[in-house]
C-alpha positions as CSV (number, residue, x, y, z in Angstrom):
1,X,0.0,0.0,0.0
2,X,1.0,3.2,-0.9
3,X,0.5,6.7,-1.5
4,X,0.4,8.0,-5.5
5,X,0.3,11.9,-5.7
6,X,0.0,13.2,-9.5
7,X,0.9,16.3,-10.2
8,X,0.0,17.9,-13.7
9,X,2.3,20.1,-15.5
10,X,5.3,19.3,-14.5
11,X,7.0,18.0,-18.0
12,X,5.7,21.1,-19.4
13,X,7.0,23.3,-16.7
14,X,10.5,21.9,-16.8
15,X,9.7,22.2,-20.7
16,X,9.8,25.9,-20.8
17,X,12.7,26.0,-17.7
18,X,14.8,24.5,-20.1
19,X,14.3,27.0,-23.0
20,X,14.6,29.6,-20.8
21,X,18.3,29.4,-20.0
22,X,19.5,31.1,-23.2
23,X,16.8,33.9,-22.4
24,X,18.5,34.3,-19.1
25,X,22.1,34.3,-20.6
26,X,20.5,37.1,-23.1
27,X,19.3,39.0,-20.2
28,X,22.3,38.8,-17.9
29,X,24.4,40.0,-20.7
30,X,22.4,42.9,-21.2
31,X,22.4,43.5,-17.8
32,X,25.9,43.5,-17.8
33,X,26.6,45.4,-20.3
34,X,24.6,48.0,-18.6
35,X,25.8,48.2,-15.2
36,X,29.9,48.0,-16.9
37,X,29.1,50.8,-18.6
38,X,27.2,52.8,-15.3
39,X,30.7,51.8,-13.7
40,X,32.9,52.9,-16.1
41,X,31.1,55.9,-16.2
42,X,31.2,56.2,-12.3
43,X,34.9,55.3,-11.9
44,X,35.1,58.3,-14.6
45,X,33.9,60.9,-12.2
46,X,35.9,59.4,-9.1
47,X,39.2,59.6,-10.8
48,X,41.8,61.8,-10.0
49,X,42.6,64.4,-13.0
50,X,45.7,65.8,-13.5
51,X,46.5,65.5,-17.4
52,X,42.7,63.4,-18.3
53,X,44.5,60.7,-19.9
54,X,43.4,58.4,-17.2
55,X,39.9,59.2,-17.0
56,X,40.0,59.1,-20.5
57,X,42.1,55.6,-20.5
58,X,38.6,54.2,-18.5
59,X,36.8,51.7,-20.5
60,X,34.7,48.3,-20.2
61,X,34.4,45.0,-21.5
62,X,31.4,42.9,-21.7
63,X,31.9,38.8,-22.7
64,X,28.5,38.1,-23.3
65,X,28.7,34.2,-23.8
66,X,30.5,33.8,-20.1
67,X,28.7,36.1,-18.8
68,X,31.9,38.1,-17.7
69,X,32.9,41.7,-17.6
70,X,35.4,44.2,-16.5
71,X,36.1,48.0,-15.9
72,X,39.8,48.9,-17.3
73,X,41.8,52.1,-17.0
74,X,45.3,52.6,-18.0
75,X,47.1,50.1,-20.3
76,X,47.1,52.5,-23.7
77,X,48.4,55.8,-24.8
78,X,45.6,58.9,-24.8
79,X,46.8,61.6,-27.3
80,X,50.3,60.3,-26.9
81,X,50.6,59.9,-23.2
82,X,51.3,56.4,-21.5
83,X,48.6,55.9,-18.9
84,X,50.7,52.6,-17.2
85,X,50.5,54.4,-14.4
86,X,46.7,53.7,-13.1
87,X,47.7,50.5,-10.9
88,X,49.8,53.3,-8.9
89,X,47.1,55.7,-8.8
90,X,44.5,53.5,-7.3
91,X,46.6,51.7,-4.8
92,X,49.4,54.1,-4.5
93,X,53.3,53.5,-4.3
94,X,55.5,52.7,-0.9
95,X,58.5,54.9,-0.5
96,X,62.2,53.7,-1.4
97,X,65.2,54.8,-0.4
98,X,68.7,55.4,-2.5
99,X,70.3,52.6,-2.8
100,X,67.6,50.1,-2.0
101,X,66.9,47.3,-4.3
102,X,63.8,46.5,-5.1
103,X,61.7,43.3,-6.9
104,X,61.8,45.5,-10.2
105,X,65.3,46.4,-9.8
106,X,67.6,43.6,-8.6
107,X,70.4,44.6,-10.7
108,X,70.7,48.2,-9.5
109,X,70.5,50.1,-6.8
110,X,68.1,53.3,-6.9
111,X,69.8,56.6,-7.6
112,X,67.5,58.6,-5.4
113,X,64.9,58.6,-3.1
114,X,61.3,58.1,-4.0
115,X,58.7,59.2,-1.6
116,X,55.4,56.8,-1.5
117,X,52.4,58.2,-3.4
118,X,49.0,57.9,-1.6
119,X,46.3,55.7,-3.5
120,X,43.3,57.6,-4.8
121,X,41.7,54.7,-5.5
122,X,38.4,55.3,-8.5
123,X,37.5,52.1,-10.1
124,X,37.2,49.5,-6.9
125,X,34.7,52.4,-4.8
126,X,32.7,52.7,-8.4
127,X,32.6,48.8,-8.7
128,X,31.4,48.9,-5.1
129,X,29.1,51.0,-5.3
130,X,26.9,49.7,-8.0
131,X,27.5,45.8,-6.7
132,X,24.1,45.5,-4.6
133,X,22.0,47.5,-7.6
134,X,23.8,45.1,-10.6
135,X,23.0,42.4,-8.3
136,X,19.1,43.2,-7.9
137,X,18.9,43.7,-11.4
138,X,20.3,40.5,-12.4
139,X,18.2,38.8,-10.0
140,X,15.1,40.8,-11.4
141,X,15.6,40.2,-14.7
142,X,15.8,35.8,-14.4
143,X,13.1,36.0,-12.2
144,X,10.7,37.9,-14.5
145,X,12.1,35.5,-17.4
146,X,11.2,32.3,-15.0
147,X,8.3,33.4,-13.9
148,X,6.7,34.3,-17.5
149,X,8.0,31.2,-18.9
150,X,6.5,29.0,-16.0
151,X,3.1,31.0,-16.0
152,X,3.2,30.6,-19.6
């Protein structure tokens, strides 16, 4: 003896589940996209300006089919000026001494001294400061896709 519960609809549920996961990954990209580019543009108005090159150097990338992103600056020459530099700007520089060797100068000894450089940081406070709201609307978007496709 047993009990036997039937429950109706649920191959056609799962059904429309499964063609919803490229909806998703369409939505989540867009998403992305989105909020990388309300980042970028936030990390533009946070950063430090002394020549622009760096704020100009800030830029986004959006992999759609991973589902992976990312907020650059520095890395490439804005009207002719290296901005390699950003990596010191947002987490600053210790100090060195003369004639202290360092991991990027085994070889020699420094010539002078070099005093440390305070980080300013701009991209990490932009990235945080959108994380909760990117969140939320990557949540909102899959479940208004589930949902539709479920309720059919």
């Amino acid at each position: 003896m047993g009990i036997y519960v039937n429950v109706k609809g649920v191959t056609e549920a799962l059904r429309e589940l499964r063609k919803a996961e490229q909806e998703c990954r369409d939505a989540a990209g867009e998403v992305m996209e989105k909020q990388a580019g309300v980042i970028a543009e936030d990390a533009r108005n946070r950063c430090p300006v002394e020549s622009g090159a760096l704020k100009e150097s800030i830029r986004y990338r959006v992999d759609k089919k991973k589902l992976d992103g990312a907020v650059i600056a520095g890395g490439k020459k804005i009207r002719g000026r290296d901005t390699y530099y950003a990596t010191f700007v947002e987490y600053g520089t210790r100090s060195i001494k003369k004639g202290e060797k360092t991991r990027t100068s085994k070889r020699k000894r420094h010539q002078v001294d070099r005093k440390a450089i305070a980080a300013q940081p701009f991209l990490y406070p932009a990235a945080r400061a959108h994380e909760e709201e990117t969140t939320e609307k990557l949540s909102n978007a899959m479940h208004d896709i589930l949902k539709r496709r479920v309720e059919g």
